[in-house]
Structure formats: structure tokens, C-alpha cells
C-alpha atoms as an extended CHARMM CRD file, in Angstrom:
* protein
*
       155  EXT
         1         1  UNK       CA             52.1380000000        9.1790000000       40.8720000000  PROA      1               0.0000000000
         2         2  UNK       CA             50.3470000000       11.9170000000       38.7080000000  PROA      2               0.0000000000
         3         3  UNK       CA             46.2690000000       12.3510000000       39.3320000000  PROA      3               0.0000000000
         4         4  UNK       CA             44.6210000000       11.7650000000       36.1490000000  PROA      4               0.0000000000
         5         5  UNK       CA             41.6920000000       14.4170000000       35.2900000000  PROA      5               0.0000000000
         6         6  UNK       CA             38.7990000000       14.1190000000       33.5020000000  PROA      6               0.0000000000
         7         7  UNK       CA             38.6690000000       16.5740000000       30.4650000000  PROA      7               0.0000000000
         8         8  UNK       CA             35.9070000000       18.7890000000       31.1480000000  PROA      8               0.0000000000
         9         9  UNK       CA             32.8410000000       18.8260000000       28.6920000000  PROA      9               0.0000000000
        10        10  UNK       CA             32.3090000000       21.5490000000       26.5070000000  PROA      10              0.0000000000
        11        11  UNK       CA             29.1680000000       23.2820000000       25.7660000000  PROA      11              0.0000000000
        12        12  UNK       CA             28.5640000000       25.9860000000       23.3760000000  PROA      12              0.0000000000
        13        13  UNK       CA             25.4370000000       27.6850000000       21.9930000000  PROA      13              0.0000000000
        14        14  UNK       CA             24.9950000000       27.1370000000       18.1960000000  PROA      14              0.0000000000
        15        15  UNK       CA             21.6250000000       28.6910000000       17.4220000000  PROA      15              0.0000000000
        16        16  UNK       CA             18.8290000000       30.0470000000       19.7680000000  PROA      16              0.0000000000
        17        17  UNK       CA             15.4070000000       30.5780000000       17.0970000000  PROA      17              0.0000000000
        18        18  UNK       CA             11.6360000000       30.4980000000       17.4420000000  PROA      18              0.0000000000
        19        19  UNK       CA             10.3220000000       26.8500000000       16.1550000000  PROA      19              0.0000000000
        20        20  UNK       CA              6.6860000000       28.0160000000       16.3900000000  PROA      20              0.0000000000
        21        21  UNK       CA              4.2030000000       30.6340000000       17.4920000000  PROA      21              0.0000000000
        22        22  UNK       CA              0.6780000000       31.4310000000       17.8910000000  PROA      22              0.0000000000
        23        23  UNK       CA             -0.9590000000       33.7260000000       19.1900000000  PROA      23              0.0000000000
        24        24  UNK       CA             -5.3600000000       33.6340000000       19.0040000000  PROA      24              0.0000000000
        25        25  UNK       CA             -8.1130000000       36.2730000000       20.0970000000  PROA      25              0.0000000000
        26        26  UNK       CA            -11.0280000000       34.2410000000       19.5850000000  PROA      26              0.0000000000
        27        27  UNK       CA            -13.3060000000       36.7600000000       21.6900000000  PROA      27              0.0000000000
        28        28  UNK       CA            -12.0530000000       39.7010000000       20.6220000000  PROA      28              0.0000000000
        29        29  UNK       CA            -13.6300000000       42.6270000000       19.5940000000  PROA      29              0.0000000000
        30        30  UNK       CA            -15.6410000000       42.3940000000       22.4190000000  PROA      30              0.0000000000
        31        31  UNK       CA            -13.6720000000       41.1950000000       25.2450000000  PROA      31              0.0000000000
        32        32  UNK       CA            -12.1990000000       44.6990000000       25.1750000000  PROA      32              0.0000000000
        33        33  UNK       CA            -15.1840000000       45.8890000000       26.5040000000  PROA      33              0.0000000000
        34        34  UNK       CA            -15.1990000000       44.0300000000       29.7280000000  PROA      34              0.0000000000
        35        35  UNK       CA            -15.3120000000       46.6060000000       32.4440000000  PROA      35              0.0000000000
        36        36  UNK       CA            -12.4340000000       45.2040000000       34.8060000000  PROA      36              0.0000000000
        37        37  UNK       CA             -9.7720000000       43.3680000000       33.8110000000  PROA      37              0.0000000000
        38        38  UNK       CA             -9.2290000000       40.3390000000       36.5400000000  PROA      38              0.0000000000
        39        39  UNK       CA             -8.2040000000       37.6070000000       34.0970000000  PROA      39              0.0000000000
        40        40  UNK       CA             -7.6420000000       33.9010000000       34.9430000000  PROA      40              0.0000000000
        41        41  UNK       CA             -3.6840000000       33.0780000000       33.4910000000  PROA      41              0.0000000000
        42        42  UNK       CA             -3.0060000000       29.6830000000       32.7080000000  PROA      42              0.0000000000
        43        43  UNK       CA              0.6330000000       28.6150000000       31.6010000000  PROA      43              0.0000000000
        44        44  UNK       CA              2.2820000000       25.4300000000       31.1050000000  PROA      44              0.0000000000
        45        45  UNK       CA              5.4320000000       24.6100000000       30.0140000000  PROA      45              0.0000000000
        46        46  UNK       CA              7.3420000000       21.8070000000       28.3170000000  PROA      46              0.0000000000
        47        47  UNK       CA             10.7350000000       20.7130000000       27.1020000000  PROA      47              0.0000000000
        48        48  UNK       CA             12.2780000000       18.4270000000       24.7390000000  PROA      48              0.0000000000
        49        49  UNK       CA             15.5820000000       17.5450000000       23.7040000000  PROA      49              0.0000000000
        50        50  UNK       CA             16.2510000000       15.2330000000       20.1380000000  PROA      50              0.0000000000
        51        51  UNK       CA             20.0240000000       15.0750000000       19.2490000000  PROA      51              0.0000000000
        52        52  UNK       CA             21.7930000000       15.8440000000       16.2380000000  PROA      52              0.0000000000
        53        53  UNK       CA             24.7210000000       15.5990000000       14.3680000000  PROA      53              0.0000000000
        54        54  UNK       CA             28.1580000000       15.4420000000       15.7030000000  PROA      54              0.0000000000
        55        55  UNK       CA             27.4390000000       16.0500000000       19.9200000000  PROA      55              0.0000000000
        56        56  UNK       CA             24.9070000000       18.9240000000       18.4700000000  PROA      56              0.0000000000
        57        57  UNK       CA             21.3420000000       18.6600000000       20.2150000000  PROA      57              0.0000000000
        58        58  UNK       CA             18.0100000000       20.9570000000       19.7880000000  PROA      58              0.0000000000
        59        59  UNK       CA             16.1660000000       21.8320000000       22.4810000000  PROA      59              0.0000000000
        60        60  UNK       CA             13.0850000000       23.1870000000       22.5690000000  PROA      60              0.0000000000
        61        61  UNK       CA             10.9570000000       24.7220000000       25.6770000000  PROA      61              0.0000000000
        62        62  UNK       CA              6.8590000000       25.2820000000       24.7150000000  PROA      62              0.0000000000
        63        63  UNK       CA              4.7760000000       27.7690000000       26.5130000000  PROA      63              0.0000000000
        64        64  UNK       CA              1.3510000000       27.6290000000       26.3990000000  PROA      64              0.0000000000
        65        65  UNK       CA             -0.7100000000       30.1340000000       27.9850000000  PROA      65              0.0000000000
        66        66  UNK       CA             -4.3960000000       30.3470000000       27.9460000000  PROA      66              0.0000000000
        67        67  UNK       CA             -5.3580000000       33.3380000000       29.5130000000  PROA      67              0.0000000000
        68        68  UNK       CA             -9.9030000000       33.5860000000       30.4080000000  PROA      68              0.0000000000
        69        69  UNK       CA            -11.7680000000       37.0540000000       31.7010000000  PROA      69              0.0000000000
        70        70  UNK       CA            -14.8230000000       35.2420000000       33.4140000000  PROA      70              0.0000000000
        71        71  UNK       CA            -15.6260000000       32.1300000000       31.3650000000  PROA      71              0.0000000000
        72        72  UNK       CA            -14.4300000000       33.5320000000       27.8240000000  PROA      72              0.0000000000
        73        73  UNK       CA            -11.0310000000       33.1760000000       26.2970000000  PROA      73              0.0000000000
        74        74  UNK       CA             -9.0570000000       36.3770000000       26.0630000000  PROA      74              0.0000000000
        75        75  UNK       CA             -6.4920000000       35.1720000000       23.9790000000  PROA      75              0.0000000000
        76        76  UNK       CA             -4.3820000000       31.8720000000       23.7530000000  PROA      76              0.0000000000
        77        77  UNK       CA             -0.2660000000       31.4510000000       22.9540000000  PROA      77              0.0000000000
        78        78  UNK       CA              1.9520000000       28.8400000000       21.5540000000  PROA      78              0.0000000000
        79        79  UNK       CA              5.5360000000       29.6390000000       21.5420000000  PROA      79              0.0000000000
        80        80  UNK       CA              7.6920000000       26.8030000000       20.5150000000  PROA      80              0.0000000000
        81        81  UNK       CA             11.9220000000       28.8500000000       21.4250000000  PROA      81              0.0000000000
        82        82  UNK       CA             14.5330000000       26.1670000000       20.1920000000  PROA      82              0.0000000000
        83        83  UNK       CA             18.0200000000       26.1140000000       20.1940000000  PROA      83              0.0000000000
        84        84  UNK       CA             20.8440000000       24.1860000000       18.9060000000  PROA      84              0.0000000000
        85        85  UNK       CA             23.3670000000       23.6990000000       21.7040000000  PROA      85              0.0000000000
        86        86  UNK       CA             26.5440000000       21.5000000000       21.1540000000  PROA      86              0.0000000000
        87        87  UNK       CA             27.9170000000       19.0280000000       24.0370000000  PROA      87              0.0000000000
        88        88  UNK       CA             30.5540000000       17.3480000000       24.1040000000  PROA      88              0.0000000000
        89        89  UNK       CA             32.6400000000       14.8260000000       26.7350000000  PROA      89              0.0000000000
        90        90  UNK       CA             29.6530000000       14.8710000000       29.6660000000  PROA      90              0.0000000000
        91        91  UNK       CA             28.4010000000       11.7910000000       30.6810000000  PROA      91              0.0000000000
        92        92  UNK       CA             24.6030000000       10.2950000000       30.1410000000  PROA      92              0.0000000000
        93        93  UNK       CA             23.7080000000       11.8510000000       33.3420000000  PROA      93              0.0000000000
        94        94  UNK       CA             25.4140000000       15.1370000000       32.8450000000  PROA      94              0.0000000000
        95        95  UNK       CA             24.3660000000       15.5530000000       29.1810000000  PROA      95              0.0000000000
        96        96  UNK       CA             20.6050000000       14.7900000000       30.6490000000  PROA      96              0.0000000000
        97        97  UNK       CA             20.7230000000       17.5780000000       32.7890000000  PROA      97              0.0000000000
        98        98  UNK       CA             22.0890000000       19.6910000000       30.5890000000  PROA      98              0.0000000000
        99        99  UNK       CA             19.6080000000       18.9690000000       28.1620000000  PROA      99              0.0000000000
       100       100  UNK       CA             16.5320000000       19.0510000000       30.5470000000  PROA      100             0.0000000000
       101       101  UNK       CA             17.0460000000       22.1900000000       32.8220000000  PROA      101             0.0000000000
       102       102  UNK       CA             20.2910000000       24.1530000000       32.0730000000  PROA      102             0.0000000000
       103       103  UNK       CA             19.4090000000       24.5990000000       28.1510000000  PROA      103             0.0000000000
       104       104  UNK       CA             15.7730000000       25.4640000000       28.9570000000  PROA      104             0.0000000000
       105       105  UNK       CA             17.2100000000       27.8430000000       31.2640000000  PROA      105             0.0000000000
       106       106  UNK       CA             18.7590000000       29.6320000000       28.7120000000  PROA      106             0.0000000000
       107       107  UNK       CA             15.5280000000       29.5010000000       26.0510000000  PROA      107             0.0000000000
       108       108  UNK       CA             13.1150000000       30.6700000000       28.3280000000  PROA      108             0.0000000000
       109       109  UNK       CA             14.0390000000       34.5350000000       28.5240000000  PROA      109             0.0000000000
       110       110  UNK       CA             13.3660000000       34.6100000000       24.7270000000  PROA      110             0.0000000000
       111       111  UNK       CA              9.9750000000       32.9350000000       25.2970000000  PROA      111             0.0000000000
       112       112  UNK       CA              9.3110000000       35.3600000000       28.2690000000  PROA      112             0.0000000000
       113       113  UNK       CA             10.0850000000       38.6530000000       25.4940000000  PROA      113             0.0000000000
       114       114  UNK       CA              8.2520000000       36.6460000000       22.7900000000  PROA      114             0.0000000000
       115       115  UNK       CA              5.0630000000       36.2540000000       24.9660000000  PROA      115             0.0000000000
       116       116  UNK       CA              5.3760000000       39.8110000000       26.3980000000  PROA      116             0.0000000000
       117       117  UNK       CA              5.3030000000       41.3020000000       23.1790000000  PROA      117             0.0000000000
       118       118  UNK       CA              2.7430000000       39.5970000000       21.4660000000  PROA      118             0.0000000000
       119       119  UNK       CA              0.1020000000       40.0910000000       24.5240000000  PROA      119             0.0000000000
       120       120  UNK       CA              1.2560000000       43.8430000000       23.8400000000  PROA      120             0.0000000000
       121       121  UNK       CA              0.4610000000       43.6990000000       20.0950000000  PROA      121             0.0000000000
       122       122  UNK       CA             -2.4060000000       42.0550000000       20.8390000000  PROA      122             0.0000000000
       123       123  UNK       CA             -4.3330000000       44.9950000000       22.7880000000  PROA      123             0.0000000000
       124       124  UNK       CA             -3.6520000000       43.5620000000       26.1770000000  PROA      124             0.0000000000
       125       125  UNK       CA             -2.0830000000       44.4430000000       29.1050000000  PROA      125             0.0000000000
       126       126  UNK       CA              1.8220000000       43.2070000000       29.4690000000  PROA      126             0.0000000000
       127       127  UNK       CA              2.1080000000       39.9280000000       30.8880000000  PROA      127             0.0000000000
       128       128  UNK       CA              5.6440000000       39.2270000000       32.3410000000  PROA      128             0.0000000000
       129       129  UNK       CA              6.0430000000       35.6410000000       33.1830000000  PROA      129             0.0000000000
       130       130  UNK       CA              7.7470000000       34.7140000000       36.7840000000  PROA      130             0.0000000000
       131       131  UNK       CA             11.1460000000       33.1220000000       36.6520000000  PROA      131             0.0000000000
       132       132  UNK       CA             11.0760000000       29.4500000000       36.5500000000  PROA      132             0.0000000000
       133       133  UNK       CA             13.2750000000       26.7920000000       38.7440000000  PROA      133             0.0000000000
       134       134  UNK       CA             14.3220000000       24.2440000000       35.8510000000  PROA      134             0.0000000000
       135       135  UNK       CA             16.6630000000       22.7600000000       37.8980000000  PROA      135             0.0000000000
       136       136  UNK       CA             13.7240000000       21.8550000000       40.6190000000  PROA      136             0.0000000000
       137       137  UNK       CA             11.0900000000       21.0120000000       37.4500000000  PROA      137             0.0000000000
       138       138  UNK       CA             14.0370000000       18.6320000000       36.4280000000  PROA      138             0.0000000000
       139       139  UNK       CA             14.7400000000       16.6840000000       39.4600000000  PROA      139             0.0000000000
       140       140  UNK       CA             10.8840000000       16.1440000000       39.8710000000  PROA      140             0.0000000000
       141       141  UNK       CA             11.0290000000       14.7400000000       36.4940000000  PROA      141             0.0000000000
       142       142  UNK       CA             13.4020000000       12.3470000000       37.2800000000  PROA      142             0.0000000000
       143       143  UNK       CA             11.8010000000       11.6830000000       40.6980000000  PROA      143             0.0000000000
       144       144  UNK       CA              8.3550000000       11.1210000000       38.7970000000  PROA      144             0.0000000000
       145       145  UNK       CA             10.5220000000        8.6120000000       36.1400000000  PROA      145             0.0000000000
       146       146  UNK       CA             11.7550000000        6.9630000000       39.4240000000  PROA      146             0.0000000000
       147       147  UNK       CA              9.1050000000        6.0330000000       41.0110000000  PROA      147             0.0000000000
       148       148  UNK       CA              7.1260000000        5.0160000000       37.9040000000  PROA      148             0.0000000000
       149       149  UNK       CA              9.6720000000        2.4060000000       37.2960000000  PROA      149             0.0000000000
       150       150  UNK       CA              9.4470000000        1.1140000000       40.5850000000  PROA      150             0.0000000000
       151       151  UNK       CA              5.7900000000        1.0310000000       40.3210000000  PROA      151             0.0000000000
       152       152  UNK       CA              6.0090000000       -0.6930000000       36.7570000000  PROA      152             0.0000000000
       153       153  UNK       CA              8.3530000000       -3.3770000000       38.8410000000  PROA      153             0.0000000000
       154       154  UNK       CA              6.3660000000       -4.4660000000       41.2650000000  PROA      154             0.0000000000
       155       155  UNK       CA              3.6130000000       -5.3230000000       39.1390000000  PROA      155             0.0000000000
């Protein structure tokens, strides 16, 4: 008797592109005068996924980063980094994933180059954000969603 396979999914990249980006000094000129630079770095990050057309879904991952020198804002930045990723034959659970950690994965070295280069134009010294686990951010995700239903059941 032949074993019968399951056709892997396919995933291809369609279009990686910056959604959205800001990028605010609202203390400058003078917070380049600030004798030592110890600043305070903030970042927080966020994805989303909204399909498409024909197995096509865009992803995007948001970085903000609100970085302080004492109690005043040195500078503040958005960047929105989409992409349009088709996937095709993977199951909820698979697709979910892929959606919520893997395609992240891929955005967030052009949000990393973004963000390093506009600190750069902005007067300030290079900030190089630390790799990120999405896989771990997206199993506690799922782990949070989890236990909030179970929560929402027993009352």
C-alpha cells in the first residue's frame, strides 16, 4: 500500500516595503549639549498580519522606540516594515505561525537598518537593536490567548 504525503506549503516573498516612519527630536537643539550621553532606550514591538488576495497576506512588524537623556526626550521612532508574503497549502496553525513569528523574522532586519540610520541622520549616536526571539514572543502570545480563554470560561 503506497504512503500518501501531504503536499508541502509554499511560501514566497512578494514585497518587503516601509508602511510608515517617523522619526521626532522634540528637544533638540539643546539636548546636544548634554555633557554625557547615558540615555534611557525604550523599544516595543508589534506585529500584525491581515490577508489578501489569492493565499497573499501583509505583514507588518512596528517598532517604537522612545529613547530619554535624564527626564527629556531625545528623539522618538515609528517604523511601520511590511511585507507581502504569499502562503499557500499550510494549515490554520501553520499559516498562524508563519504569519506571527517567521514573517516578522524576516521584516525586522529592515526595521533594525531603518532605525539605525535615521538615529544616524538624526545627530545621534548609532543604535543597533539586539536580535529578537519571534518564535519565543509567539508562543507567549498564544500562551497569553490560552489562558485568557480559560479565564473568560470560568466566569
Amino acid at each position: 500500500m503506497a504512503e500518501e504525503t501531504q503536499p508541502a506549503g509554499q511560501f514566497a516573498i512578494q514585497k518587503i516595503y516601509v508602511k510608515d516612519v517617523s522619526f521626532e527630536t522634540p528637544n533638540s537643539p539643546t539636548i546636544f549639549t548634554e555633557t554625557k550621553w547615558e540615555p534611557e532606550v525604550n523599544v516595543q514591538l508589534n506585529s500584525r498580519a491581515a490577508p489578501m488576495v489569492d493565499d497573499m497576506h501583509e505583514v507588518v512588524l512596528s517598532v517604537t522606540i522612545t529613547t530619554k537623556q535624564g527626564d527629556k526626550v531625545a528623539y522618538l521612532i515609528e517604523v511601520q516594515q511590511a511585507g507581502i508574503f504569499r502562503a499557500e497549502g499550510f494549515d490554520q496553525s501553520q499559516l498562524n505561525h508563519l504569519l506571527g513569528s517567521y514573517c516578522p523574522g524576516i521584516l525586522f532586519p529592515y526595521v533594525r537598518e531603518a532605525i539605525s540610520d535615521m538615529v544616524a541622520r538624526g545627530g545621534f549616536p548609532q543604535l543597533l537593536l539586539a536580535p529578537v526571539n519571534f518564535d519565543a514572543l509567539y508562543n507567549q502570545h498564544i500562551e497569553q490567548q490560552q489562558a485568557a480563554s480559560k479565564e473568560a470560561a470560568r466566569h
